[in-house]
C-alpha positions in Angstrom: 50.7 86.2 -149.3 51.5 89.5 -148.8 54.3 91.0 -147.9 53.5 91.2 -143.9 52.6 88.1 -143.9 55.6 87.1 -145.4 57.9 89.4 -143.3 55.7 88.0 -140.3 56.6 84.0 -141.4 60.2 84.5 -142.1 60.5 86.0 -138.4 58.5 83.9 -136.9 60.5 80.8 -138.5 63.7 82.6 -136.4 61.6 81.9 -133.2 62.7 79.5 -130.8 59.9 77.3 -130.1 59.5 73.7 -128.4 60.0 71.1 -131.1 57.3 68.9 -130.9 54.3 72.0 -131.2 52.5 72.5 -134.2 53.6 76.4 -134.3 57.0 75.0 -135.3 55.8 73.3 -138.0 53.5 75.7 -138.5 55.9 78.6 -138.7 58.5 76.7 -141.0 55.5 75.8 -143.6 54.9 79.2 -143.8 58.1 80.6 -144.1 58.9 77.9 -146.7 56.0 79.3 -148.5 57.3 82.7 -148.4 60.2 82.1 -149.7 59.0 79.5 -153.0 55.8 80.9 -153.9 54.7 84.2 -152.5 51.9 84.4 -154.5 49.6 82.2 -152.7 46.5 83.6 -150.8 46.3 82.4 -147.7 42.9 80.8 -146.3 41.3 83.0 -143.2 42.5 79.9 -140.7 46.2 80.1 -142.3 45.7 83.9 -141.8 44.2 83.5 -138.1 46.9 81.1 -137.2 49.9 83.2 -138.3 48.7 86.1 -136.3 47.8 84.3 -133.6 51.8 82.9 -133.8 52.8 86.2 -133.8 50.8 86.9 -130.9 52.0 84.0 -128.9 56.0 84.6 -129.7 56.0 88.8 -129.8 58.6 89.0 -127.0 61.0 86.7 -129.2 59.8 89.4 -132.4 60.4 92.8 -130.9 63.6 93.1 -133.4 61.4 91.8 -136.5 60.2 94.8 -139.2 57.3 93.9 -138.1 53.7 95.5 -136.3 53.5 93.4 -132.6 50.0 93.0 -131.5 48.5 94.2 -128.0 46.1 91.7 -128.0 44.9 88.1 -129.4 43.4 87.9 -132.7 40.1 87.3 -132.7 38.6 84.7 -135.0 35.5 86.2 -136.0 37.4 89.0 -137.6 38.8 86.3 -139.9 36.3 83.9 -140.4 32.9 85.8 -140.7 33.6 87.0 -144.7 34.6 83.1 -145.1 31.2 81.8 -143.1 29.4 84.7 -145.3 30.5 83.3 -148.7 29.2 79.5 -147.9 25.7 80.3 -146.9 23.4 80.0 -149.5 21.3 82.7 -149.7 17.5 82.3 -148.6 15.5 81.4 -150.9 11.9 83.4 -150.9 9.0 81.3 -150.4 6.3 80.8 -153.6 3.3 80.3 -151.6 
């Protein structure tokens, strides 16, 4: 993680959210990965999701170190590189 992202999952772990959403859980799995090992690379839906969790709770963040977005992430900013990596490349034909 780096250090935004880190900064962003500790203060979004402060959030008040309803208990039974998956952002909760969400937001307290990240945090707790924040704090214990820091060093892990997030995948592009871990990244996506966080920001997007940002997005969704910036009014509860405006106090948080922290760069509050204007608008929804968009997920083909974060998964194109991904979906670029796992297509094989064409193959050229021999006849």
């Amino acid at each position: 993680m780096t250090r935004q992202e880190r900064t962003k999952a500790r203060a979004l772990s402060a959030c008040r959210m309803p208990p039974a959403m998956f952002d909760k859980r969400f937001a307290a799995a990240m945090a707790h990965i924040a704090n214990t090992a820091p060093e892990t690379v997030l995948t592009p839906a871990q990244k996506w999701a966080l920001d997007n969790s940002v997005y969704r709770y910036r009014r509860q963040l405006v106090d948080a170190d922290i760069e509050i977005p204007r608008q929804p992430p968009d997920e083909a900013d974060y998964f194109a590189a991904a979906e670029a990596r796992r297509k094989p490349a064409k193959q050229a034909k021999l006849f």
